[in-house]
Each structure stands twice: as structure tokens, then as C-alpha cells.
C-alpha positions as CSV (number, residue, x, y, z in Angstrom):
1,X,0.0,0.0,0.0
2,X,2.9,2.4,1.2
3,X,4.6,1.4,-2.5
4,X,1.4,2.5,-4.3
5,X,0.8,5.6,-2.5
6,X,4.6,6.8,-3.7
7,X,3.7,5.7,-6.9
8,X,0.7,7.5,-7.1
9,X,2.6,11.0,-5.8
10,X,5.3,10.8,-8.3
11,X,2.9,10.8,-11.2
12,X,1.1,13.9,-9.9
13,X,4.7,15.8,-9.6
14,X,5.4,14.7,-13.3
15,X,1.7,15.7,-14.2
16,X,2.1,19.4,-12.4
17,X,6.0,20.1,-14.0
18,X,3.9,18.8,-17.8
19,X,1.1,21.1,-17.1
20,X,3.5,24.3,-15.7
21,X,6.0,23.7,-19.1
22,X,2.8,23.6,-21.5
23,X,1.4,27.0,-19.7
24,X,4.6,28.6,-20.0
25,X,4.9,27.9,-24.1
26,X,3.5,31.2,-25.8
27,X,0.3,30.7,-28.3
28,X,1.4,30.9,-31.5
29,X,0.6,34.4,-33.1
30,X,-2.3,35.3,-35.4
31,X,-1.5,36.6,-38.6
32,X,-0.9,40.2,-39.2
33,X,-0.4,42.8,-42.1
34,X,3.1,43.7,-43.4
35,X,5.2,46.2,-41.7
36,X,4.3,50.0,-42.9
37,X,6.9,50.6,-45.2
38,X,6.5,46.9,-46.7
39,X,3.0,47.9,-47.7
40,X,3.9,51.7,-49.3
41,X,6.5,49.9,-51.2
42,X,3.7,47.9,-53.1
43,X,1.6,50.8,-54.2
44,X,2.7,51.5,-57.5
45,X,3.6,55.2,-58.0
46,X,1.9,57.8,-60.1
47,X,2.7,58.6,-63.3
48,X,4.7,62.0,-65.2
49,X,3.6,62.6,-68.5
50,X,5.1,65.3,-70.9
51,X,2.5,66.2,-72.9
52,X,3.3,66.4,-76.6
53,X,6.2,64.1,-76.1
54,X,9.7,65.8,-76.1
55,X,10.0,69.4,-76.5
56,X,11.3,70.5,-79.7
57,X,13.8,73.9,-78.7
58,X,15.1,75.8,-81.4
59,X,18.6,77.3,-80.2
60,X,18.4,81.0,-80.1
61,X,14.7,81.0,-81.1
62,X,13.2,81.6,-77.9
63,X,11.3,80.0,-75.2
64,X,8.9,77.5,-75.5
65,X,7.1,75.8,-73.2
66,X,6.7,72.0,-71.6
67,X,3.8,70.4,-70.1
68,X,4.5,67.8,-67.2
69,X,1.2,66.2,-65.9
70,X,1.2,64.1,-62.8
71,X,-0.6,61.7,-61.6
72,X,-0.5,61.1,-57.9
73,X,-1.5,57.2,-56.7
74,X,-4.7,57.5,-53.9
75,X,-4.3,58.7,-50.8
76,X,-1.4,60.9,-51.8
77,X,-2.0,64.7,-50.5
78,X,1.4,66.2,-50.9
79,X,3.1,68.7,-50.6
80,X,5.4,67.5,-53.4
81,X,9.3,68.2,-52.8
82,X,11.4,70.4,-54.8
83,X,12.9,68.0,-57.7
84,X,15.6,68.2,-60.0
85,X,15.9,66.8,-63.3
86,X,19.1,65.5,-64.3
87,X,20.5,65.2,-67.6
88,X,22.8,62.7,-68.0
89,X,25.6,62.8,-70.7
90,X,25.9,60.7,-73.5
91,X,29.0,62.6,-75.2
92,X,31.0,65.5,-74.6
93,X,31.0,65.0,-70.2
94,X,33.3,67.7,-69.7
95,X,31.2,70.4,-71.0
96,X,29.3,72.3,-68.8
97,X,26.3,74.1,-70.8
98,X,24.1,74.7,-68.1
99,X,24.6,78.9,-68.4
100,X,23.1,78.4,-71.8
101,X,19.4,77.9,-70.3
102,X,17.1,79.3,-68.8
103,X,13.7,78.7,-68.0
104,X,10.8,79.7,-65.8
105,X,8.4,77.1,-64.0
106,X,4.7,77.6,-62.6
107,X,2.9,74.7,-60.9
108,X,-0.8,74.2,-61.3
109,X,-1.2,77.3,-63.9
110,X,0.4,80.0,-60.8
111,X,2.8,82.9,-61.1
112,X,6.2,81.9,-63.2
113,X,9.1,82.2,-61.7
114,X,12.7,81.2,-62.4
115,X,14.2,78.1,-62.3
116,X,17.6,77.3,-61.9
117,X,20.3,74.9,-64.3
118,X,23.4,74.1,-63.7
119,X,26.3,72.0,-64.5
120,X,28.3,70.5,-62.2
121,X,31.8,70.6,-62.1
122,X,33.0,66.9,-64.1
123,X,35.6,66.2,-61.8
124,X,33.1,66.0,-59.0
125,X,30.4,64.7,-60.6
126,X,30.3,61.8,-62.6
127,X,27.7,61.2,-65.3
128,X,25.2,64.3,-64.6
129,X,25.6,66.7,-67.6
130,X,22.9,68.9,-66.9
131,X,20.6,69.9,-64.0
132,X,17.0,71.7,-64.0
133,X,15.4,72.5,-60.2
134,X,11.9,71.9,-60.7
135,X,9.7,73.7,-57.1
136,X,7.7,72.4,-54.4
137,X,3.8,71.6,-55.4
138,X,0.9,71.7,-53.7
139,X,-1.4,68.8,-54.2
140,X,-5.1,70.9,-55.5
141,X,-8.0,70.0,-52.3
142,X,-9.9,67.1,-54.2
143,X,-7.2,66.4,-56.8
144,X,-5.0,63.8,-57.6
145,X,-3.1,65.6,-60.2
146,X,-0.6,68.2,-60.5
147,X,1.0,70.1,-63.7
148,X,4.4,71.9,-64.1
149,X,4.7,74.9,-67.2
150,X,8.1,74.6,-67.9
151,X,9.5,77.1,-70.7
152,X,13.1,76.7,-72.3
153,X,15.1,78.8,-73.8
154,X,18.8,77.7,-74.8
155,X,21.3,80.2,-76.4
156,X,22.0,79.9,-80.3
157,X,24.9,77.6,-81.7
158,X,23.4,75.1,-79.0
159,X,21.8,72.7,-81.2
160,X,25.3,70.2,-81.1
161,X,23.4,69.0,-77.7
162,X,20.9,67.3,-79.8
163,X,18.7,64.8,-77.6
164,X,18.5,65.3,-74.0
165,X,16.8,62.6,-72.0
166,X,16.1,62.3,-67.9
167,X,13.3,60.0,-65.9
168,X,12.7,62.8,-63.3
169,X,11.1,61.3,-60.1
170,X,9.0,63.2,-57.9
171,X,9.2,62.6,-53.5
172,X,6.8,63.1,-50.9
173,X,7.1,63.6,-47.1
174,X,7.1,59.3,-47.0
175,X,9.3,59.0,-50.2
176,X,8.7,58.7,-54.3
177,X,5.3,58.8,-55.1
178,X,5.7,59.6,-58.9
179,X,7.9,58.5,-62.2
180,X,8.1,59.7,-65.7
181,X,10.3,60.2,-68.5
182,X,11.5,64.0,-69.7
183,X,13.1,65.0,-73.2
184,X,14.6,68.0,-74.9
185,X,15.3,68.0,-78.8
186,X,17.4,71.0,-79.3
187,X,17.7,72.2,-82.8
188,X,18.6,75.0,-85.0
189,X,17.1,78.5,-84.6
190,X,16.5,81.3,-86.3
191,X,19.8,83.1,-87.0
192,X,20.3,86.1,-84.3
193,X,20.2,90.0,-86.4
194,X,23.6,90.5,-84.8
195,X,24.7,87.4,-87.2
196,X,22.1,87.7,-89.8
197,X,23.8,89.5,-92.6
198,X,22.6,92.3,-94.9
199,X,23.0,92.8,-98.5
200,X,23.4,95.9,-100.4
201,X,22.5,96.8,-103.8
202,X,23.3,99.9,-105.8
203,X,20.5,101.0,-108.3
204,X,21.0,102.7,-111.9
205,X,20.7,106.2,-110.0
206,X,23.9,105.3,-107.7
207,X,21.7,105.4,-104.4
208,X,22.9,102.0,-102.3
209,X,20.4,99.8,-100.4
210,X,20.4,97.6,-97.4
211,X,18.2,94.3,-97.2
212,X,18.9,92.6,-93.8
213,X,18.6,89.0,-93.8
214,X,15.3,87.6,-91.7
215,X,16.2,84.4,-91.0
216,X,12.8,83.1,-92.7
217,X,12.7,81.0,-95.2
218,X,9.4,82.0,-96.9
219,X,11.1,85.7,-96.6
220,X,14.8,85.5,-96.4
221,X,15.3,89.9,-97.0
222,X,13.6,92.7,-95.3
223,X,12.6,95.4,-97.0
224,X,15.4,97.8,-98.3
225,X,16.9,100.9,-96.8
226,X,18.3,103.7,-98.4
227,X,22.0,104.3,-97.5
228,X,22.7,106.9,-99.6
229,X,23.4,108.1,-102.5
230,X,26.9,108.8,-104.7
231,X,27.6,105.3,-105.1
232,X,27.9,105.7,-108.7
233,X,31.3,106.7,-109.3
234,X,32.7,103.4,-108.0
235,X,33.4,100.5,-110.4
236,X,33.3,98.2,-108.0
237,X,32.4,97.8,-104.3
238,X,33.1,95.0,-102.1
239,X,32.6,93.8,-98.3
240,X,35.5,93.1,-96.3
241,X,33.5,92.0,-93.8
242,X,29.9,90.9,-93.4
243,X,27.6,93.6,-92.0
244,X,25.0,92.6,-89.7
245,X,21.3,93.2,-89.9
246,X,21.5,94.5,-86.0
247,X,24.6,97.0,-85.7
248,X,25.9,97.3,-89.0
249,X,29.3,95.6,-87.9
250,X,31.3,95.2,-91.3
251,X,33.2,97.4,-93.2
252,X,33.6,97.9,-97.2
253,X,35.9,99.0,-100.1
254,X,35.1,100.8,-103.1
255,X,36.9,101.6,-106.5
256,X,36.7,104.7,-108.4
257,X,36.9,105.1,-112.2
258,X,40.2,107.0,-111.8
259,X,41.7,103.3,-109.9
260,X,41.8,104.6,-106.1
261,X,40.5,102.6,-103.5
262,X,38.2,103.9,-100.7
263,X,37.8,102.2,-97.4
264,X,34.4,102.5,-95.6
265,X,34.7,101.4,-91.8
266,X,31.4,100.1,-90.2
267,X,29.6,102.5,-88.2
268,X,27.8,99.8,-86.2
269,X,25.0,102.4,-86.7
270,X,21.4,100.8,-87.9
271,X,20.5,104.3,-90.0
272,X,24.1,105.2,-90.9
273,X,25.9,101.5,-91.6
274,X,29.2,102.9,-92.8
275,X,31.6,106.0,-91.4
276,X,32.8,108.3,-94.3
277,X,35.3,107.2,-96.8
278,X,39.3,107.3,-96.2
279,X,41.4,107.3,-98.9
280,X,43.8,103.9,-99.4
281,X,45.9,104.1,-102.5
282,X,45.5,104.3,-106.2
283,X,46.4,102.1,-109.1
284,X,43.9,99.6,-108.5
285,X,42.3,99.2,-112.2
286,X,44.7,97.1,-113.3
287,X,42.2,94.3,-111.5
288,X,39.3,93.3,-113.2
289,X,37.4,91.8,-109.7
290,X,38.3,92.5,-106.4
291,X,36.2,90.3,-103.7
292,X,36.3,91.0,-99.9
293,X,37.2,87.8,-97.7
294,X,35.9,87.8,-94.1
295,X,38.2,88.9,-91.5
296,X,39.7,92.0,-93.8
297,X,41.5,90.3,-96.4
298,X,40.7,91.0,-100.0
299,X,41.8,89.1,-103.1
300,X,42.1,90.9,-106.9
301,X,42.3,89.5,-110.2
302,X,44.2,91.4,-113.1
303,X,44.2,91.6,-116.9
304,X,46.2,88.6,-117.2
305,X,44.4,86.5,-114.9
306,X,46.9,86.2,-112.3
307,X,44.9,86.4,-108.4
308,X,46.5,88.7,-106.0
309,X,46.5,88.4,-102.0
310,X,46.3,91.3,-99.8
311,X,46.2,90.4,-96.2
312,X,44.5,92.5,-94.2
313,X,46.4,94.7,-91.1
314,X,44.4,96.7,-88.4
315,X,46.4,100.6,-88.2
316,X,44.2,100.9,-85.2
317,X,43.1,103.9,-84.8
318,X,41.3,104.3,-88.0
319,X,40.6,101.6,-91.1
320,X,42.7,98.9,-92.1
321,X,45.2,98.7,-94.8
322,X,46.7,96.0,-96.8
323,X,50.4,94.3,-96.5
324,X,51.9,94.2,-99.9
325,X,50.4,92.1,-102.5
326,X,51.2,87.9,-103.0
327,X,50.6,86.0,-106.1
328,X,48.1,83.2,-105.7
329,X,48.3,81.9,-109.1
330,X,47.1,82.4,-112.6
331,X,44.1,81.2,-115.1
332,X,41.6,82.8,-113.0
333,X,40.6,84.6,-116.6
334,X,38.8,81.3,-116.7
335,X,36.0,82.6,-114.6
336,X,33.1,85.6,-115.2
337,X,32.6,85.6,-111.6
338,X,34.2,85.3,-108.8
339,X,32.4,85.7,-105.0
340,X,33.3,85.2,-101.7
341,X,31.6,82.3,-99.9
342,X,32.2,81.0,-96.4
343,X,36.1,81.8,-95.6
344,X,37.2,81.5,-99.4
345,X,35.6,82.0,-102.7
346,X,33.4,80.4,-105.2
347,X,34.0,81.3,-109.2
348,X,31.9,80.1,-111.8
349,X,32.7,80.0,-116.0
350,X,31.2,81.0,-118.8
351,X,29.4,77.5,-119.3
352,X,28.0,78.1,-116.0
353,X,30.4,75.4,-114.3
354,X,31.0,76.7,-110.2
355,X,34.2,75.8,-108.4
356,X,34.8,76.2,-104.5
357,X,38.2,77.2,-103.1
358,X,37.7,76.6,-99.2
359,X,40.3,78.0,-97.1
360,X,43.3,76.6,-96.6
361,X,44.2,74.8,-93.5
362,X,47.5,75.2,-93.6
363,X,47.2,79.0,-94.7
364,X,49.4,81.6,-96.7
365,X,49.5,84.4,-98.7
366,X,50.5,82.4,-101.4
367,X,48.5,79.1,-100.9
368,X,45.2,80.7,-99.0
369,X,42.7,78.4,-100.5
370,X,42.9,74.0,-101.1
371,X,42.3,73.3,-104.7
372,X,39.4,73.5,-106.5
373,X,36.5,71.0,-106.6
374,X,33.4,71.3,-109.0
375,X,30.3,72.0,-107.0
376,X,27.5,72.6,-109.9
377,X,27.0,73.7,-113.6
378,X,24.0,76.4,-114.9
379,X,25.4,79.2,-113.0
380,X,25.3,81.5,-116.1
381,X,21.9,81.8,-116.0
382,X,23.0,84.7,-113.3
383,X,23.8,87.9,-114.5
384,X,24.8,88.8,-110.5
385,X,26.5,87.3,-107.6
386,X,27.2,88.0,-104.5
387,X,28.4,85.9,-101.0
388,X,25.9,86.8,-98.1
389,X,27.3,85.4,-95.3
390,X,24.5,84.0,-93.0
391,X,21.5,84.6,-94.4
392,X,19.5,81.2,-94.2
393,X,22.3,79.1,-93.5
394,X,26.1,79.1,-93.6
395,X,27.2,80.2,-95.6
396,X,24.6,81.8,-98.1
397,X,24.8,83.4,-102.1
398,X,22.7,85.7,-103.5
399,X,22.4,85.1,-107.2
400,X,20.3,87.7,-109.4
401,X,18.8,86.4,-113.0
402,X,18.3,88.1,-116.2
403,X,14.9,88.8,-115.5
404,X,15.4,90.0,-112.2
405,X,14.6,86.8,-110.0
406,X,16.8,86.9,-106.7
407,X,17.8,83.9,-105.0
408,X,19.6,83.1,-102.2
409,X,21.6,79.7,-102.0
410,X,22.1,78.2,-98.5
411,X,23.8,74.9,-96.9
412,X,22.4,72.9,-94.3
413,X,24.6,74.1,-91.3
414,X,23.6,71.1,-89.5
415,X,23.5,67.6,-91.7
416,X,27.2,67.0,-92.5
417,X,26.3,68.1,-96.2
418,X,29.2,70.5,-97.3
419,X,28.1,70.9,-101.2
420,X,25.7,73.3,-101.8
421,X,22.2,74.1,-102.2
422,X,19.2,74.9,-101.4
423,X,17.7,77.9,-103.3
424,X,15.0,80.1,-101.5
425,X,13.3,82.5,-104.0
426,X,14.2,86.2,-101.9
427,X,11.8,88.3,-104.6
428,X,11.8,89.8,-108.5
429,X,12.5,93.2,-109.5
430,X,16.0,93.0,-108.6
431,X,17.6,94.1,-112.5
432,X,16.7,97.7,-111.4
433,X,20.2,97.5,-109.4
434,X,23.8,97.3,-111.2
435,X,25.9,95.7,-108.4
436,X,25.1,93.8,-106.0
437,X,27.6,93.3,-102.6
């Protein structure tokens, strides 16, 4: 009995330690929903949409203006963090053309105000090319959706940045909360008047004219200015350098019929383009052309065909005179016109076959030009022609017919194509001038 009874009390110790050891294990835990930041991370954010697709901007054009949309995901009230789109490069990484924008922002159709770009410094930044700060945005009461008006406006001779591509990603007080995609096509613009060049033409009476270049196609010349009048007792007249539609920068020469040269300084005044004459020397109508080559220099062509150089030297104060003549060369009898084009000259023969001389790159008085290369025949259909300088393109002819058509031949600056042309009628009426410069 005593044996059973410490049986008995042994299995109610081992019964009591089982029934302490099961209390003491913790329930297993009922499911719950993910941590917080889990949960924001699978909402899918809103969406940035430029509207139009990529902004064409036309270097030196102007501004024009971008639409960015955004579409907030539920729930999201803002405010929206300033942003900053970033550029990255894809060629030249050590420029830094940032100073060539600038643009203006306004959120949700507001006041515009500036916004900033920069460019950071390469060695400290690796990759970003180009940076736009975009500012805060309120969220509209009741909305979901927020717009930036972004204008651009990038500086002319720009448009070797091409394509410009960023995914700009906009932040809230909990993190990003909107994606999208931003692009900038920079192209060509219309030429600035301080490049645009002018032409001048003297009419049967001896009065000279000034038709600035417009930089339209569909109108490439303004209408004409009087300069004044006199011009008559020159046999020829040629630009030294090309004068400007904007300040008249450029400055001419101009043979009498007794062979002395007159040299005409710009006046960089828009109603008075050229400061009164100062003599240079005489002698010169033993040439039968003399043509103006930009930068001062002036080639001339004598009985026998042979081309003479005359570099140009500044006597600073006053015009510039010419270091003693070179000899280029002979046969240049060949041609019944010669014009300058560009930084050399273009010459075309009686059959109406035109030749280019580009300037030489490894330049001299005697060698200035590479050798000739045929560039197209039916030039003698013109009875006048004259280089222009940038007009529509660079460089530009203006080429008068026998019935008084003008035309003026550009290249495509921006294609790789180095022959010319394209011809944009400029107007008719022109065979009421004699010269044309």
C-alpha cells in the first residue's frame, strides 16, 4: 500500500512540472499585415507625363514651353518636394552648358518664376551633364493631379546638344510617389540679327540699299533701306567684312573710275551703316574683280588672270590697310565671276560650271585656298552674284537672274552636307540695281 501511494505522488509531480511547461509555451501568433513601409513599397507610383512628347527647342529662337502632368497614386495629399531633373551625358562629359538655359516654372497654372540649371563641375560629378530645379507643389484640395509649365530657352549655336533625355522622379514627405520620363530636342534656330547678314544693292541712280537677312525661309530679306546716294562713281564695291542686320558691324571697299581705293569702316550704326570714306591708295584698275574675304583680307584678279592676296592689317586707330600684294596663281581669266563664300571663294565660267576654293588649313598668302572642286553647272543663268554670309544658312549666295529673279543659295549648317544648295526664292525686280555686294 505504502509502494502505491509513492507511486501515485510521483505521477502527480510529473503531471504538475507537464502542465507548468505547457502554460509557460507562448500561443502561436495570429496573422498580421506587413510592416508599414513593406505595404507603401507595393503601391505602384503615379505617373509623369510630358505632354506632346519631347520638347522640340530651337537654339536661339526663344522660349517654348513644356507640359509635365502628374498623376498622384490614392491617398497621396502632398506637398510635393522640390525636384531636379538631371540630364545625363551621353557625349562630350566635360562640358558644362548649363549657363546656356534658362527657363521659368509655374505649378498648377500659378505665377512663373525662375528656375535654376546648372552644370556641375565633371571632376566632382560623374555622369550628370545637366541639372534643372523643378519647385515644391501643392497637391489641388480634391485632386490627384498636378501640372508643371516649364519654358526653355537655350542660347543659339546650342543645337550640337541634340537629344537630351532624364526619368525625373518626384518625392513626398514618406518618399517617391511619382515616375516619368523628360526630353529636350534642341535644334537649330533662327539666326540672331547681330549674325544675320545684310546685302546691299546699288541702283542705276547710284543710291545704295540695305536688305537685312530675316532668317525666314518663306522671306529671307527685309525690305530695303536707303544708305545713300553717290555710289555711282565706284566701279566696283566689295565687303571686307559681313555687315550685320543688327549693328551694321562690317566694313567695305570701293573703286573709283580713276583706280583709287576707298575704305568704308562700319559704323555699327542701324541708320548710318558705314563711317565716311578714307582714302587707301591708287592704281587699282589694273584688277578686273576685287572680292572681300571675311576677317579684312581681299583678293584681286588682273588683266592677265593672275589672283593677287592682300592680307588685311588693323592701323588701329582708324581703317585697315593691306600688307603688300602675294601672287596666288594664274588662269583665273577662266572665270566671269568670282564671290566670296564662307572663308574663301566660289567662281563660276562661262558655261556656268562653279568651283569652290575653301580656305586653306594650312594657310598663306600664297596658298590661301585647297584646290578646286566642282560643286554645280547652270550658273550663267545669273547675270549677279554676290556671298551673303549667314542669311539662311552658312554660308549663303545671293544670285540675281536676267529677268530680275533673286535667290539666295544656302547649306544645311547642321547635316554634314558641305556641297551646296538649297535655293529660296528672296523676290523679282532685282535688274533695277547694277551691283550687287
Amino acid at each position: 500500500m505504502r509502494q502505491l501511494r509513492r507511486v501515485l505522488v510521483a505521477t502527480g509531480a510529473v503531471l504538475a512540472v507537464a502542465t507548468t511547461l505547457v502554460a509557460a509555451t507562448p500561443a502561436p501568433a495570429p496573422a498580421t499585415a506587413p510592416p508599414a513601409s513593406e505595404a507603401e513599397a507595393a503601391v505602384e507610383p503615379g505617373t509623369i507625363v510630358q505632354e506632346g512628347g519631347p520638347l522640340t527647342v530651337p537654339a536661339g529662337g526663344g522660349p517654348v514651353t513644356t507640359r509635365l502632368t502628374v498623376t498622384l497614386p490614392s491617398g497621396v495629399t502632398g506637398p510635393l518636394r522640390a525636384a531636379r531633373v538631371s540630364f545625363k551625358a551621353e557625349g562630350d562629359t566635360w562640358s558644362r552648358p548649363g549657363e546656356q538655359f534658362t527657363s521659368t516654372c509655374s505649378v498648377n497654372g500659378g505665377t512663373s518664376a525662375p528656375c535654376a540649371w546648372s552644370s556641375p563641375d565633371p571632376e566632382a560629378v560623374d555622369g550628370t551633364w545637366l541639372i534643372l530645379d523643378l519647385p515644391a507643389a501643392e497637391v489641388p484640395a480634391g485632386s490627384s493631379t498636378v501640372t508643371y509649365d516649364i519654358t526653355v530657352d537655350v542660347t543659339e549655336g546650342m543645337e550640337w546638344l541634340s537629344r537630351l533625355s532624364a526619368t525625373l522622379e518626384l518625392h513626398d514627405a514618406t518618399g517617391p510617389v511619382a515616375r516619368g520620363d523628360v526630353a529636350l530636342d534642341i535644334v537649330p534656330g533662327a539666326i540672331s540679327a547681330r549674325h544675320r547678314s545684310s546685302l546691299h544693292a546699288r541702283d542705276r541712280d547710284g543710291v545704295l540699299w540695305q536688305y537685312d537677312a530675316t532668317g525666314s525661309a518663306d522671306a529671307p530679306l527685309a525690305k530695303r533701306k536707303r544708305v545713300g546716294g553717290g555710289w555711282n562713281v565706284y566701279t566696283a564695291i566689295t565687303k571686307l567684312d559681313r555687315t550685320t542686320a543688327e549693328r551694321n558691324e562690317g566694313d567695305l571697299v570701293a573703286r573709283d573710275r580713276n583706280g583709287v581705293l576707298w575704305y568704308y569702316d562700319g559704323n555699327r550704326q542701324v541708320d548710318a551703316p558705314f563711317k565716311p570714306r578714307v582714302r587707301v591708295g591708287g592704281g587699282w584698275n589694273v584688277y578686273t574683280s576685287i572680292v572681300g574675304l571675311p576677317g579684312g583680307d581681299l583678293v584681286a584678279r588682273d588683266r592677265d588672270g593672275v589672283l593677287w592676296f592682300y592680307e588685311g592689317r588693323n592701323t588701329s586707330p582708324g581703317p585697315r590697310a593691306f600688307r603688300p600684294r602675294v601672287r596666288v596663281g594664274g588662269g583665273w581669266n577662266a572665270y566671269t565671276a568670282i564671290a566670296s563664300f564662307g572663308d574663301g571663294l566660289v567662281a563660276h565660267t562661262a558655261t556656268g560650271r562653279q568651283f569652290r576654293y575653301e580656305k586653306s588649313d594650312d594657310w598663306h598668302p600664297s596658298a590661301p585656298f585647297e584646290p578646286r572642286r566642282e560643286v554645280g553647272g547652270g550658273w550663267n543663268r545669273y547675270t549677279a552674284l554676290t556671298g551673303m554670309g549667314l542669311a539662311l544658312d552658312d554660308p549663303s549666295l545671293a544670285a540675281r537672274t536676267a529677268d530680275g529673279k533673286l535667290f539666295v543659295y544656302g547649306v544645311d549648317r547642321w547635316n554634314g552636307n558641305s556641297d551646296p544648295y538649297r535655293p529660296r526664292p528672296a523676290g523679282w525686280g532685282w535688274n533695277i540695281y547694277d551691283t550687287l555686294v
